[in-house]
N, C-alpha and C positions, 0 to 999 in steps of 0.2 A: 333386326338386331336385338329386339328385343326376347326372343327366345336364346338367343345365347347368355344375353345378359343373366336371364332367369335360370340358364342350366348352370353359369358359372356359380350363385347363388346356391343354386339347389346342392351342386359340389362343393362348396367351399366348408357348407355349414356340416355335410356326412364325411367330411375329410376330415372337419376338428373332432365330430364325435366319434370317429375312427381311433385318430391318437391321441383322445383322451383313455379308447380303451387298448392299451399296448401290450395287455395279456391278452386280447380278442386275437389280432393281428402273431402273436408267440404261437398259441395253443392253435392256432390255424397252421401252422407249418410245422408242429411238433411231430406230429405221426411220420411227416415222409423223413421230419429230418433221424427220426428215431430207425425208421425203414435204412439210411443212407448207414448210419452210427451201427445199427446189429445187422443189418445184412448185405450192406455192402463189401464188407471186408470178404464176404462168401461170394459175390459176386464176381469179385474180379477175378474170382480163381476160374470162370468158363466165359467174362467178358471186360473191356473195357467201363471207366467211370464214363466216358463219354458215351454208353449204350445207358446204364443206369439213372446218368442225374437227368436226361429228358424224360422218362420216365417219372419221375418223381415230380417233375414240375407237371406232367399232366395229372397226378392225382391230386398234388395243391389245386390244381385250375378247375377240377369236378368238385372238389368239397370244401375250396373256398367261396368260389365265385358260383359253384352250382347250388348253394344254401344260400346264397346272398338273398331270395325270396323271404327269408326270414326274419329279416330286418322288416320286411316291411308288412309281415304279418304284425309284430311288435307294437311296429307302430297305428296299425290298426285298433289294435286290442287298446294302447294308451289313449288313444284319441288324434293321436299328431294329423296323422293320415287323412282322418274328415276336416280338422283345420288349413290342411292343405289346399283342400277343396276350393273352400273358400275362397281363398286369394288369387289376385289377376295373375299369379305366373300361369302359365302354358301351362297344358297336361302335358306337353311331348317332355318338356323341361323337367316335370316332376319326375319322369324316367330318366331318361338321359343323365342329368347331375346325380342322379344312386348310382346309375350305372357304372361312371366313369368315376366315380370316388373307391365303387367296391372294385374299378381293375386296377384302381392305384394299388389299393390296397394288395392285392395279389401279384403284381410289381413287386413290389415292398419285400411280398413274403420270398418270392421266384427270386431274389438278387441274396437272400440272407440262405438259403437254399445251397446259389450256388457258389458262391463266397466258402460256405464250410466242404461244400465238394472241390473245391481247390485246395483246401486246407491238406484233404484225405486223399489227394494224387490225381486230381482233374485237371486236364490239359488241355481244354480247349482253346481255338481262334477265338482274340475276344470280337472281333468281327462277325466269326459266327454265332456267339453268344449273344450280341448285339441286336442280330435280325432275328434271332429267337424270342429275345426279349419283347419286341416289337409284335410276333406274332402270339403271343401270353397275351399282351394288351388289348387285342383283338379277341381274344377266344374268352378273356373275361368280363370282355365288352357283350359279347354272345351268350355266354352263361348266366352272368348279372340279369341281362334283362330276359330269358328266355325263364329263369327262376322267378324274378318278380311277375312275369305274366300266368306263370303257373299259381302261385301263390294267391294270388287277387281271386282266382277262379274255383280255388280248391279249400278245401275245407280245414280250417287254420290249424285246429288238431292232427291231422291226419298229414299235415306238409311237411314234417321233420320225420319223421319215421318213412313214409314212401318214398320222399327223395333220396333221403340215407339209403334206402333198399336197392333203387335203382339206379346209384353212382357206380356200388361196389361191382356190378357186372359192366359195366362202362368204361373202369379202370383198367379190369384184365383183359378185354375184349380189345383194350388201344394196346397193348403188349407192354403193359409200363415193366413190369417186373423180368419179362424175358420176352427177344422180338416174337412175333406171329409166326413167321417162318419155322419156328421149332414146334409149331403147334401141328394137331393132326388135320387131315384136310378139311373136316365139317367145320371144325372148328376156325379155322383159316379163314373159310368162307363166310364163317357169322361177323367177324372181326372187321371185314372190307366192307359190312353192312354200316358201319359205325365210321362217322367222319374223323375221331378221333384219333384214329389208327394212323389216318395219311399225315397229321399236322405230326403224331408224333416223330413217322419217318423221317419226316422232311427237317423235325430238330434235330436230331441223331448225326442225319448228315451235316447239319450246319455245325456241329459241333465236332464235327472231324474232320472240318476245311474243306467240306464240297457244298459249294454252292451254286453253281451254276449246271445242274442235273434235271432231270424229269419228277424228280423222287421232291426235292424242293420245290419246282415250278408246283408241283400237285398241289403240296400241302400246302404253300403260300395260297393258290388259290380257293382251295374248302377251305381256309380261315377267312379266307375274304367272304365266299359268298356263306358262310355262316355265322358271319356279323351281322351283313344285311337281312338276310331272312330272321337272323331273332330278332332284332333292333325293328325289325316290322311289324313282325306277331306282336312283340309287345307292344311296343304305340300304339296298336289297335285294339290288344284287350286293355291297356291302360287309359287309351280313350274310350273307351265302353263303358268299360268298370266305374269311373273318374264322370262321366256325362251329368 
């Protein structure tokens, strides 16, 4: 009990310093919401709001929750990080509570998102909205800590500029801006390389009232099992690193 105690802890206290910062959390969803504001209106003229606004949430979910390793360069650089050290919470806690403050946070950002794509003629199930939202939760659960685990290991300089480098082909590679399908075959093929692809189909569909398909079962399960595989890597380079 006591490691949950210490992750609620570890969360409680990146939650306040979260919404203490309310322009972090804006300027984190401003790009896609600005993507939805100038190019959505072009959009809908070859697809539905319900092919475009999962897409957007998966670029919030790479360059919010995939920079979240940032925070904790920061706090390396201030000192927080070695004081952390020190104290009897759990190293797994010292992960876990960032982790799960930075998927609040991308929550947070993913619901103001789609709040103004309803504004601009979104009509989704909110049932399928719902289990989308849950699968966000999970993918920023993954992102968070597979960022922090990079971060620890990588050269504090060099971590905001490379991850920046290597979102932007991750973003187009999930088909956020127009599905895969309309891609040519090489390209098709790099795409299905990348987990990112199936969670986004699998939102697409939930957001056009099919839920109980193959297209869903997939992607529900690559968000699962790439929870667990980052939520692993990290607790072991965050045990390592942390030792």
């Amino acid at each position: 009990m006591s490691v949950v105690r210490d992750t609620w802890l570890i969360f409680r206290h990146n939650v306040r310093i979260s919404l203490r910062q309310k322009a972090g959390i804006i300027f984190g969803v401003l790009q896609p919401l600005l993507y939805l504001v100038l190019f959505g209106p072009l959009f809908v003229t070859i697809g539905p709001w319900e092919t475009l606004i999962p897409g957007l949430l998966i670029q919030v979910a790479l360059f919010s929750a995939g920079l979240a390793g940032f925070g904790i360069v920061m706090d390396a650089r201030a000192g927080v990080l070695e004081r952390l050290r020190v104290t009897p919470a759990h190293r797994v806690s010292l992960l876990l509570g960032r982790v799960l403050a930075n998927s609040l946070t991308l929550v947070i950002q993913s619901i103001m998102l789609i709040a103004v794509g309803y504004a601009f003629g979104l009509r989704a199930a909110v049932p399928g909205v719902l289990v989308a939202l849950l699968m966000m939760i999970l993918l920023g659960v993954s992102l968070a800590a597979l960022s922090n685990a990079i971060a620890l290991v990588m050269d504090p300089e060099a971590f905001a500029p490379i991850m920046s480098t290597a979102i932007v082909p991750l973003v187009l590679l999930s088909g956020a801006f127009l599905p895969m399908s309309m891609a040519p075959g090489w390209l098709d093929v790099l795409s299905r390389a990348t987990p990112f692809r199936y969670v986004l189909e699998a939102m697409r569909e939930l957001f056009n009232g099919h839920y109980a398909n193959g297209t869903v079962g997939l992607g529900v399960a690559v968000t699962v099992v790439l929870s667990v595989l980052c939520v692993a890597a990290g607790t072991r380079v965050f045990n390592r690193e942390n030792a």
